[in-house]
mmCIF file as gemmi writes it, N, C-alpha and C atoms, coordinates in Angstrom:
data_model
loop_
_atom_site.group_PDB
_atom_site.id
_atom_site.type_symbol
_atom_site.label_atom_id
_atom_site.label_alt_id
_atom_site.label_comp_id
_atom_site.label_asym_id
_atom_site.label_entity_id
_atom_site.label_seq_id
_atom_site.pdbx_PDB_ins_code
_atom_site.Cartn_x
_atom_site.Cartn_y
_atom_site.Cartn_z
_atom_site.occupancy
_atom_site.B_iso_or_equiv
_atom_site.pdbx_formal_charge
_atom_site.auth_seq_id
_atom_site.auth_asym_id
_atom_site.pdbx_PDB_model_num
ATOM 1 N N . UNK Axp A 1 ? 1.117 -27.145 61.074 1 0 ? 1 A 1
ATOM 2 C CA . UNK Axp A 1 ? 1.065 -26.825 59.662 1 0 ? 1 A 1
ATOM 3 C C . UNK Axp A 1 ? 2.14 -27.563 58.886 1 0 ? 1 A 1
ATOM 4 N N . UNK Axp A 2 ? 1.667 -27.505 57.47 1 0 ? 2 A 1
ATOM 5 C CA . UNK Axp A 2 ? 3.024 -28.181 56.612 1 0 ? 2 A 1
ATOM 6 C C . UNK Axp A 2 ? 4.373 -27.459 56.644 1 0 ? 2 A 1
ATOM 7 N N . UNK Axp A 3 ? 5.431 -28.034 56.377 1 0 ? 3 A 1
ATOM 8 C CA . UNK Axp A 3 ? 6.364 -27.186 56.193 1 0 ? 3 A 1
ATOM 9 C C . UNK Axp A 3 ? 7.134 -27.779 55.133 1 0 ? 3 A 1
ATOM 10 N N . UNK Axp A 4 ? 8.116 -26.98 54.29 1 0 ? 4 A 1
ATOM 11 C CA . UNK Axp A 4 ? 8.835 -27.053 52.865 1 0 ? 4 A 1
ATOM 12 C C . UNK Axp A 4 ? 10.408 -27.015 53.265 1 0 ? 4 A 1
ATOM 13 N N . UNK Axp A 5 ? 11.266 -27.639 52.056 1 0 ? 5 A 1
ATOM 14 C CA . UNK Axp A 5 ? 12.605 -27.064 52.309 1 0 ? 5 A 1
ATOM 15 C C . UNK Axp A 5 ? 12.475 -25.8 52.038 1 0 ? 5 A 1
ATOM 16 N N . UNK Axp A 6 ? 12.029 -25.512 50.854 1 0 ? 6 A 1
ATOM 17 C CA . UNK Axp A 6 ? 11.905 -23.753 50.412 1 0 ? 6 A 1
ATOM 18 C C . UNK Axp A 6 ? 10.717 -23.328 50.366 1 0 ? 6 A 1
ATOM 19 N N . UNK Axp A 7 ? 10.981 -21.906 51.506 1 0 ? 7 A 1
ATOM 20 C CA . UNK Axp A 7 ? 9.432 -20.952 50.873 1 0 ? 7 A 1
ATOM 21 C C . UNK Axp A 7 ? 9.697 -19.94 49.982 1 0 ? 7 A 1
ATOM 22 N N . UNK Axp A 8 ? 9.305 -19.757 49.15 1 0 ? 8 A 1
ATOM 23 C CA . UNK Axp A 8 ? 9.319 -18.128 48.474 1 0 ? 8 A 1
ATOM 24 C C . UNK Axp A 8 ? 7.912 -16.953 49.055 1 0 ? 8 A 1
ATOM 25 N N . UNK Axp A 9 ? 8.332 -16.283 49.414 1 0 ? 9 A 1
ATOM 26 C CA . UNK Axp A 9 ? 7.59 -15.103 50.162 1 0 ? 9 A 1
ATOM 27 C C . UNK Axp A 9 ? 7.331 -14.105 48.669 1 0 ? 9 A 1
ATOM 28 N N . UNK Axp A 10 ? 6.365 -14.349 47.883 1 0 ? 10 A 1
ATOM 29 C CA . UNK Axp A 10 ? 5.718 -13.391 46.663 1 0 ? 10 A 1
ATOM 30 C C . UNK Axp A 10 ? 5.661 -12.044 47.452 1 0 ? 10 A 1
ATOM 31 N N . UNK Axp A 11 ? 6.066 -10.896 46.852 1 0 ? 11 A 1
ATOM 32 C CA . UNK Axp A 11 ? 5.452 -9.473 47.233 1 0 ? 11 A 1
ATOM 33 C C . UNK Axp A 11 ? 5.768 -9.181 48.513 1 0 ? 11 A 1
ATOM 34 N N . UNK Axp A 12 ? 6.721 -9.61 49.179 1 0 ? 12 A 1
ATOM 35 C CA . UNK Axp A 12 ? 6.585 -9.408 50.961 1 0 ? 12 A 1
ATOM 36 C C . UNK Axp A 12 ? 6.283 -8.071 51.14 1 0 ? 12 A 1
ATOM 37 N N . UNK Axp A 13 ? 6.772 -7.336 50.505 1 0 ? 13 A 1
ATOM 38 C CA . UNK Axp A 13 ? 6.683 -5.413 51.049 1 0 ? 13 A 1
ATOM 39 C C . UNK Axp A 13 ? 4.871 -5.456 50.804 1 0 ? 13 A 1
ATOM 40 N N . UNK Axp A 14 ? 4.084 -6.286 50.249 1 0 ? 14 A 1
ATOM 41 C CA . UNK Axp A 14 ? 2.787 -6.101 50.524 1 0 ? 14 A 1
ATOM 42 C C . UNK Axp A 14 ? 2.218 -6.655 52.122 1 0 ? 14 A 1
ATOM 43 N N . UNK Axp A 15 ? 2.887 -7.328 52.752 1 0 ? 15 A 1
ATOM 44 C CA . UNK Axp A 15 ? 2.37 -7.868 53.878 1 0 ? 15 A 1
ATOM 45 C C . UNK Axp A 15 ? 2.549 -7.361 54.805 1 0 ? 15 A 1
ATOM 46 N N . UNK Axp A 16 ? 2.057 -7.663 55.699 1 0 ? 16 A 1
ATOM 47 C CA . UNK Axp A 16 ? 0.545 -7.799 55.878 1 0 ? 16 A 1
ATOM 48 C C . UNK Axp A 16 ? -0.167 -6.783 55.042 1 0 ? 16 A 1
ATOM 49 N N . UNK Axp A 17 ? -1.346 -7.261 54.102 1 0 ? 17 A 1
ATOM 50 C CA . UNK Axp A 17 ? -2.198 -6.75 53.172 1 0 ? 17 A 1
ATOM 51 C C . UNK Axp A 17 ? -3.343 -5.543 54.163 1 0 ? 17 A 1
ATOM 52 N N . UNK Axp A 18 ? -3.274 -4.549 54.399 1 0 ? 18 A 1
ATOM 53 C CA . UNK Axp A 18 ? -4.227 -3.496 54.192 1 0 ? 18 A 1
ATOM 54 C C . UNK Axp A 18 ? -5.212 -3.23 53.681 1 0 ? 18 A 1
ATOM 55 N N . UNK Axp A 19 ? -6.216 -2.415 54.23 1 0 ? 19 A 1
ATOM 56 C CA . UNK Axp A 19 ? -7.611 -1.774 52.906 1 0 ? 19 A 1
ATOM 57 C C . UNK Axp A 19 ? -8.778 -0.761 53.308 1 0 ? 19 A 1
ATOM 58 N N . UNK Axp A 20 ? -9.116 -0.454 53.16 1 0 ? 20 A 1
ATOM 59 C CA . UNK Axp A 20 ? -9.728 0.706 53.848 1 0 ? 20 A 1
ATOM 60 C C . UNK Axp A 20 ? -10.963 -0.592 54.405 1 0 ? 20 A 1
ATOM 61 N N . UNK Axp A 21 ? -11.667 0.477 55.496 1 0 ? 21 A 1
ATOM 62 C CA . UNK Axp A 21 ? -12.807 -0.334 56.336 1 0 ? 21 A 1
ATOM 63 C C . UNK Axp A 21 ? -12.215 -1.56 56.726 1 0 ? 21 A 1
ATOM 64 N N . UNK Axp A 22 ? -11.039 -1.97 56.876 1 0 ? 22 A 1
ATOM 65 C CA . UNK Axp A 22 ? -10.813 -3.447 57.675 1 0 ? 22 A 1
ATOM 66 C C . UNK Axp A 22 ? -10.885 -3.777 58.802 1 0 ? 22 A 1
ATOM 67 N N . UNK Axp A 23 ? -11.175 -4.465 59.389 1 0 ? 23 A 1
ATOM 68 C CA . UNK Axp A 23 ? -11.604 -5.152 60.357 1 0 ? 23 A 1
ATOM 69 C C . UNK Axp A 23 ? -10.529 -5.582 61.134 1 0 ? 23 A 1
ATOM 70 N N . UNK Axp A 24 ? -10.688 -5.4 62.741 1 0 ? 24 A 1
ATOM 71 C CA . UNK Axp A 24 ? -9.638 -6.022 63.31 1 0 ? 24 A 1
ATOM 72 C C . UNK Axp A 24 ? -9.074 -7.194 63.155 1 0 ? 24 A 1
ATOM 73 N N . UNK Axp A 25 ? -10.263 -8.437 63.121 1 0 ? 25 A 1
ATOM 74 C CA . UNK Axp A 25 ? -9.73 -9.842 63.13 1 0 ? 25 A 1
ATOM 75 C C . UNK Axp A 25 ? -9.335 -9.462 61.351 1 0 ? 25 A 1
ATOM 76 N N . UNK Axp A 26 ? -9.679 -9.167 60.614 1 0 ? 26 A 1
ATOM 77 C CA . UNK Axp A 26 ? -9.03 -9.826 59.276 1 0 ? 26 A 1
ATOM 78 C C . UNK Axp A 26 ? -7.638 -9.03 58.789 1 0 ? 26 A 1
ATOM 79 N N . UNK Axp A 27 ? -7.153 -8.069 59.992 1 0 ? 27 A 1
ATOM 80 C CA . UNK Axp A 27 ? -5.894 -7.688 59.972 1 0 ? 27 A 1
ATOM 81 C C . UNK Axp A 27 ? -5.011 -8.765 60.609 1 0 ? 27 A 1
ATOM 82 N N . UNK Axp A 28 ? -6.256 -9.028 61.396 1 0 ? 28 A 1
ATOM 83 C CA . UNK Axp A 28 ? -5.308 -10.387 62.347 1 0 ? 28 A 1
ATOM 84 C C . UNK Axp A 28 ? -4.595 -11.427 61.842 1 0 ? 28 A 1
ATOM 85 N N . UNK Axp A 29 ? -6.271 -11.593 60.785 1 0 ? 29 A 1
ATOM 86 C CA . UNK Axp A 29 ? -5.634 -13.15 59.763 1 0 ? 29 A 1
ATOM 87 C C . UNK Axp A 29 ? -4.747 -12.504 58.698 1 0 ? 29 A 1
ATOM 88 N N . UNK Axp A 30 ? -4.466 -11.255 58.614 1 0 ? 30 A 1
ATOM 89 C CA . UNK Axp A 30 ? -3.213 -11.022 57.663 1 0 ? 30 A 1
ATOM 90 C C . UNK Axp A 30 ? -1.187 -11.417 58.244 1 0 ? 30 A 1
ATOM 91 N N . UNK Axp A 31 ? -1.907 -11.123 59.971 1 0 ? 31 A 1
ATOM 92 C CA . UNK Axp A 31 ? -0.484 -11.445 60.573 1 0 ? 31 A 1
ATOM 93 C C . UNK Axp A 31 ? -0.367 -13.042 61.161 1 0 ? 31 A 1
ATOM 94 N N . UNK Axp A 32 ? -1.37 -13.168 60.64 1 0 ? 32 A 1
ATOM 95 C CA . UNK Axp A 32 ? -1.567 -14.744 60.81 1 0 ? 32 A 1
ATOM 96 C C . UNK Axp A 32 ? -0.767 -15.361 59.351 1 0 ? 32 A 1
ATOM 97 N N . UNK Axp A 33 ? -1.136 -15.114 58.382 1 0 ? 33 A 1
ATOM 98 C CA . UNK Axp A 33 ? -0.764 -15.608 57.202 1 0 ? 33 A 1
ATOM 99 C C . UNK Axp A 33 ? 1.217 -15.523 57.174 1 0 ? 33 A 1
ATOM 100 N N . UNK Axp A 34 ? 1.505 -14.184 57.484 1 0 ? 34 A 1
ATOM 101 C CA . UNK Axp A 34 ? 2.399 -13.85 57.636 1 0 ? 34 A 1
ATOM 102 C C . UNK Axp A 34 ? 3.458 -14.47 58.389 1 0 ? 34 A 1
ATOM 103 N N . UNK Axp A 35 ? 3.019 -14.605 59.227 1 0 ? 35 A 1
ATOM 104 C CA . UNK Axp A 35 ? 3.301 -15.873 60.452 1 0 ? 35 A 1
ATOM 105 C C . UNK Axp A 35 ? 3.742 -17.336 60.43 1 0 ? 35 A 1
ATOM 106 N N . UNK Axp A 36 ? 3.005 -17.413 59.447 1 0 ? 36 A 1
ATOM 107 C CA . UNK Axp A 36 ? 2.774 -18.819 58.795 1 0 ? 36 A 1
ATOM 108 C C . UNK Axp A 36 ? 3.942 -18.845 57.845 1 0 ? 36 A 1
ATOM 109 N N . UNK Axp A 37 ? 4.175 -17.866 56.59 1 0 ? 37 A 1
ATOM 110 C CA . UNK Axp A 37 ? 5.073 -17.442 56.088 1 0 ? 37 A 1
ATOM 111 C C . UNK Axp A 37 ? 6.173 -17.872 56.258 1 0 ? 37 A 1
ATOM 112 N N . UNK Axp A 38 ? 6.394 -17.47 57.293 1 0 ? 38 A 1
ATOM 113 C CA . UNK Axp A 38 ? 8.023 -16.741 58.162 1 0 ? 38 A 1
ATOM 114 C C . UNK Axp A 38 ? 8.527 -18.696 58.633 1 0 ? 38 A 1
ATOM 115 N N . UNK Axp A 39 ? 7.55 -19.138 58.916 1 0 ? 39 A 1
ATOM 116 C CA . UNK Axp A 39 ? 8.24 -19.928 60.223 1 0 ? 39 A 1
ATOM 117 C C . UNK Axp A 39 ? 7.82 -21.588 59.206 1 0 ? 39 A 1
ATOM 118 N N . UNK Axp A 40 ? 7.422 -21.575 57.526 1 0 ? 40 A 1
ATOM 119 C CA . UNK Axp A 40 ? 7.302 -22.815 57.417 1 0 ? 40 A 1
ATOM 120 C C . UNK Axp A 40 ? 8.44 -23.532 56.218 1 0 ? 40 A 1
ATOM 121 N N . UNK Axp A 41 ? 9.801 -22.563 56.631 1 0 ? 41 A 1
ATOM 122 C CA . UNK Axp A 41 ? 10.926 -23.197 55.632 1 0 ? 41 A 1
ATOM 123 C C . UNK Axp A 41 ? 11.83 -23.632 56.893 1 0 ? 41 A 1
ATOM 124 N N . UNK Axp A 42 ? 11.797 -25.318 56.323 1 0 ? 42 A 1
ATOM 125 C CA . UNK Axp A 42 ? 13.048 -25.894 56.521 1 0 ? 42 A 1
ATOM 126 C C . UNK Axp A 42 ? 14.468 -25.052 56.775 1 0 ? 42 A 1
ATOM 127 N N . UNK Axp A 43 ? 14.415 -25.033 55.627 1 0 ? 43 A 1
ATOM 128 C CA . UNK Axp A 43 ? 16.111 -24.873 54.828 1 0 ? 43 A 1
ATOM 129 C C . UNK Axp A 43 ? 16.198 -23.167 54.155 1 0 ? 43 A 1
ATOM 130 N N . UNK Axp A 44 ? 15.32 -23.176 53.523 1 0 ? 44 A 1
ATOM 131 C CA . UNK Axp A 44 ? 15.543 -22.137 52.769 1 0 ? 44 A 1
ATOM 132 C C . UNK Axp A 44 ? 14.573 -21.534 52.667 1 0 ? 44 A 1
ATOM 133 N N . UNK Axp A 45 ? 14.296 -19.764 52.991 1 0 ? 45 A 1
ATOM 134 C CA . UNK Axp A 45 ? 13.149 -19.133 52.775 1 0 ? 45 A 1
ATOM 135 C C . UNK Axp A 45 ? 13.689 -17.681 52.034 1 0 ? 45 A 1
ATOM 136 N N . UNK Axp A 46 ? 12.607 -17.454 51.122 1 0 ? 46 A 1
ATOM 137 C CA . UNK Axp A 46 ? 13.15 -16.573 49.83 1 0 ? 46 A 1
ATOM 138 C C . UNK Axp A 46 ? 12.257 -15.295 50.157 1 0 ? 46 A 1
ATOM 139 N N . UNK Axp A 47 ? 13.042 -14.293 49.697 1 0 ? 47 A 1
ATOM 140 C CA . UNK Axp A 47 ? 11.713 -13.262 49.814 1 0 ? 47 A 1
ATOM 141 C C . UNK Axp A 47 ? 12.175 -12.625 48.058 1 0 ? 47 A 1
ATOM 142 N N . UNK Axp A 48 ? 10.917 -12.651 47.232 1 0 ? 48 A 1
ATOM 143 C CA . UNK Axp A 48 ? 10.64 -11.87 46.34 1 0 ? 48 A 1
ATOM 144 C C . UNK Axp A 48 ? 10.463 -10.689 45.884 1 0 ? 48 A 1
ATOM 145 N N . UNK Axp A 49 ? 10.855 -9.542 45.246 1 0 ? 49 A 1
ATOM 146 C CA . UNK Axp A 49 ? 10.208 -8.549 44.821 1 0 ? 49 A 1
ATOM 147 C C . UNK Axp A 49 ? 9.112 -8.661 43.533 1 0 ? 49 A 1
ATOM 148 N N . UNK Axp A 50 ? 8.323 -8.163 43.836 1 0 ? 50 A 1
ATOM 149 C CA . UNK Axp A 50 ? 7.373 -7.87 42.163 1 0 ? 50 A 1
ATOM 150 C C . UNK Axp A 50 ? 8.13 -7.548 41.15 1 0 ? 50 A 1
ATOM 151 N N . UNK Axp A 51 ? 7.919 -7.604 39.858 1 0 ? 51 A 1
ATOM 152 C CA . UNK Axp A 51 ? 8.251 -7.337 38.838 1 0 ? 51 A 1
ATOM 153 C C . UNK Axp A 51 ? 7.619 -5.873 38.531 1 0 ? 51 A 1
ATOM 154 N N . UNK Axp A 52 ? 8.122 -4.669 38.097 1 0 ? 52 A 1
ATOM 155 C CA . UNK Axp A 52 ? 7.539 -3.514 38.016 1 0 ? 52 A 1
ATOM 156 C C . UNK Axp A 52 ? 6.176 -4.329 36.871 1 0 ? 52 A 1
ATOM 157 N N . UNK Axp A 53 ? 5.592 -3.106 36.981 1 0 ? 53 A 1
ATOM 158 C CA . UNK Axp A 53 ? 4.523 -3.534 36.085 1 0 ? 53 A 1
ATOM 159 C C . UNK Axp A 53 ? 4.532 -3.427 34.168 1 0 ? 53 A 1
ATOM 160 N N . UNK Axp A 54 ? 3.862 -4.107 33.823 1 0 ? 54 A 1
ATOM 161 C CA . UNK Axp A 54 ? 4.38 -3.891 32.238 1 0 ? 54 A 1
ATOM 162 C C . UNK Axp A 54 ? 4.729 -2.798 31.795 1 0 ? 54 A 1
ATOM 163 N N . UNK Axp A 55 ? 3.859 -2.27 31.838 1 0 ? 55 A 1
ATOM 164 C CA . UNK Axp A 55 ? 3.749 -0.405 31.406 1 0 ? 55 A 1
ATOM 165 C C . UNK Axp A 55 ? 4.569 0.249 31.983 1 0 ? 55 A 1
ATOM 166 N N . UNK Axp A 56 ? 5.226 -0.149 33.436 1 0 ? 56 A 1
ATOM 167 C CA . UNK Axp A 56 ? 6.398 0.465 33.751 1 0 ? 56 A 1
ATOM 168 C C . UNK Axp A 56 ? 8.084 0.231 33.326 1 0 ? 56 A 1
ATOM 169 N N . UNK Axp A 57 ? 8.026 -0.901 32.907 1 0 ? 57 A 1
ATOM 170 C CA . UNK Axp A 57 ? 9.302 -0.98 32.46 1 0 ? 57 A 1
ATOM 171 C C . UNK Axp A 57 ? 9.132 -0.577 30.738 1 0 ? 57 A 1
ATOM 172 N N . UNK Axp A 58 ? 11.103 0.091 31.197 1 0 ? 58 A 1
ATOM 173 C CA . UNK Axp A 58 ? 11.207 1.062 29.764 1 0 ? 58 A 1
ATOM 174 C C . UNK Axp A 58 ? 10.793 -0.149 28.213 1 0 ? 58 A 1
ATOM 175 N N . UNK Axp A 59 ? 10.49 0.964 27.389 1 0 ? 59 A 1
ATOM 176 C CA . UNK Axp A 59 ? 10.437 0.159 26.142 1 0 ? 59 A 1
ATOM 177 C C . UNK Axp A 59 ? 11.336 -0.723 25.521 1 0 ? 59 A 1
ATOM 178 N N . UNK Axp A 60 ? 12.749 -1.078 25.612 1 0 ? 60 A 1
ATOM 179 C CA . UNK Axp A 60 ? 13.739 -1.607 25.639 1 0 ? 60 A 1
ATOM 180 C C . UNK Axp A 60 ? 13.467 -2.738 26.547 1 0 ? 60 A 1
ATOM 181 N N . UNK Axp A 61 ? 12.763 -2.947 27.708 1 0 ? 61 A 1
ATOM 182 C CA . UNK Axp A 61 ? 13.267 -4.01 28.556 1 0 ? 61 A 1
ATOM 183 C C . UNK Axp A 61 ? 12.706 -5.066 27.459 1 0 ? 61 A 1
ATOM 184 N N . UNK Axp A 62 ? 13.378 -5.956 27.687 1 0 ? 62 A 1
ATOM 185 C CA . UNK Axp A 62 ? 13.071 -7.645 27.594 1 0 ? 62 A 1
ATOM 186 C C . UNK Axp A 62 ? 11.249 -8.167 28.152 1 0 ? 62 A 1
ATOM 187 N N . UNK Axp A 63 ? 11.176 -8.665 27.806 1 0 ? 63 A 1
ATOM 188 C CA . UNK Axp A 63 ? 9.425 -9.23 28.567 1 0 ? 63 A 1
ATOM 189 C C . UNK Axp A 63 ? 9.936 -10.748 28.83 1 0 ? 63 A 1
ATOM 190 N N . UNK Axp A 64 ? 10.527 -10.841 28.597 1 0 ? 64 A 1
ATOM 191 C CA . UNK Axp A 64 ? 11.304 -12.238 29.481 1 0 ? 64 A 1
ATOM 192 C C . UNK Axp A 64 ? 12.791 -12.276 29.574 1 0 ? 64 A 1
ATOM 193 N N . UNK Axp A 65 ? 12.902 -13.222 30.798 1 0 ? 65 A 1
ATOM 194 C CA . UNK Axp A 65 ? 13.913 -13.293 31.503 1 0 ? 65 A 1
ATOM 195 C C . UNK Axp A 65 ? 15.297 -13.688 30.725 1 0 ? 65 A 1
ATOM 196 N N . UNK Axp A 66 ? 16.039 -13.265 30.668 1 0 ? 66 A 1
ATOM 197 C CA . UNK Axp A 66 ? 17.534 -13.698 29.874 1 0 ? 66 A 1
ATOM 198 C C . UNK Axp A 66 ? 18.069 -15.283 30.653 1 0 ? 66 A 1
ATOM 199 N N . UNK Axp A 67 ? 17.955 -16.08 29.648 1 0 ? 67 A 1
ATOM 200 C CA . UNK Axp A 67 ? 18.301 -17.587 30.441 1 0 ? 67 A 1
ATOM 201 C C . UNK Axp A 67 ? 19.569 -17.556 30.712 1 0 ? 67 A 1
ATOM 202 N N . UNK Axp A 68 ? 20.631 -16.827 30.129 1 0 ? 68 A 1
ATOM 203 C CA . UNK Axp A 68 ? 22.306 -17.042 30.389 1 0 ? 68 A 1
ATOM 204 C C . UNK Axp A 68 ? 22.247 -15.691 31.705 1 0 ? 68 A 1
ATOM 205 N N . UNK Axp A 69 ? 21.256 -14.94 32.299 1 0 ? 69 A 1
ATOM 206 C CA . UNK Axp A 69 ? 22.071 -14.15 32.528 1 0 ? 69 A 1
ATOM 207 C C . UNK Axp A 69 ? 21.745 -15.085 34.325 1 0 ? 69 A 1
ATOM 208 N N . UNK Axp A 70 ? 22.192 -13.773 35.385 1 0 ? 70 A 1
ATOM 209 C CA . UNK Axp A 70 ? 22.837 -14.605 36.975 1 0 ? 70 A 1
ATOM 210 C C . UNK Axp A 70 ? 21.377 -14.413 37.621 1 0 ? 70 A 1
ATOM 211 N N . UNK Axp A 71 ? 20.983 -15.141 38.414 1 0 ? 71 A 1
ATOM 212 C CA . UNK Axp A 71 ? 19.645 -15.282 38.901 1 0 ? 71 A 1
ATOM 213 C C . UNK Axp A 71 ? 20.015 -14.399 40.137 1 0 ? 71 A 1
ATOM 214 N N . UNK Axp A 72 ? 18.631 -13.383 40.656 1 0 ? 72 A 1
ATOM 215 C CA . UNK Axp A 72 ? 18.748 -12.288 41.496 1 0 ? 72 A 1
ATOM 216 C C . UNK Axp A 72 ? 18.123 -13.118 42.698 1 0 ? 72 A 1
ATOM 217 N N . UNK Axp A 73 ? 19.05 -13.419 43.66 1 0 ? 73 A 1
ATOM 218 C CA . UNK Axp A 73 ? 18.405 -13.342 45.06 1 0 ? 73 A 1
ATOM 219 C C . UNK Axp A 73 ? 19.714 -13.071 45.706 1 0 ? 73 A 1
C-alpha cells in the first residue's frame, strides 16, 4: 500500500465502524481499514476528534476556528 509522512486518523473513537445486521467479513474489512490506518505514516500519524455537532456547541461558540489561537493536538 501507499504510505504518507502524515496520516490524520478522522473520528478514530468511530473505528472500527459498527451497525446492526453486520456481517462478519464487513467487520473484517472495518479492521482491515483500520489496519491500514495505523501502519501507513512515515513520520507522523494524527488522531482526530470530531467537532461536537453544530447544535451542540453553546450559542457563544465561534463557528470557526480562531487563527491566532494554539492548534490542539
Amino acid at each position: 500500500g501507499l504510505e504518507a509522512q502524515r496520516v490524520f486518523i478522522l473520528r478514530y473513537a468511530d473505528m472500527p465502524m459498527t451497525w446492526d445486521n453486520q456481517r462478519d467479513w464487513e467487520y473484517q474489512q472495518e479492521l482491515n481499514i483500520l489496519y491500514v490506518a495505523l501502519t501507513r505514516a512515515k513520520h507522523d500519524l494524527f488522531f482526530v476528534k470530531a467537532d461536537p455537532k453544530p447544535q451542540d456547541k453553546p450559542a457563544h461558540a465561534k463557528s470557526s476556528p480562531d487563527p491566532n489561537s494554539e492548534p490542539l493536538y
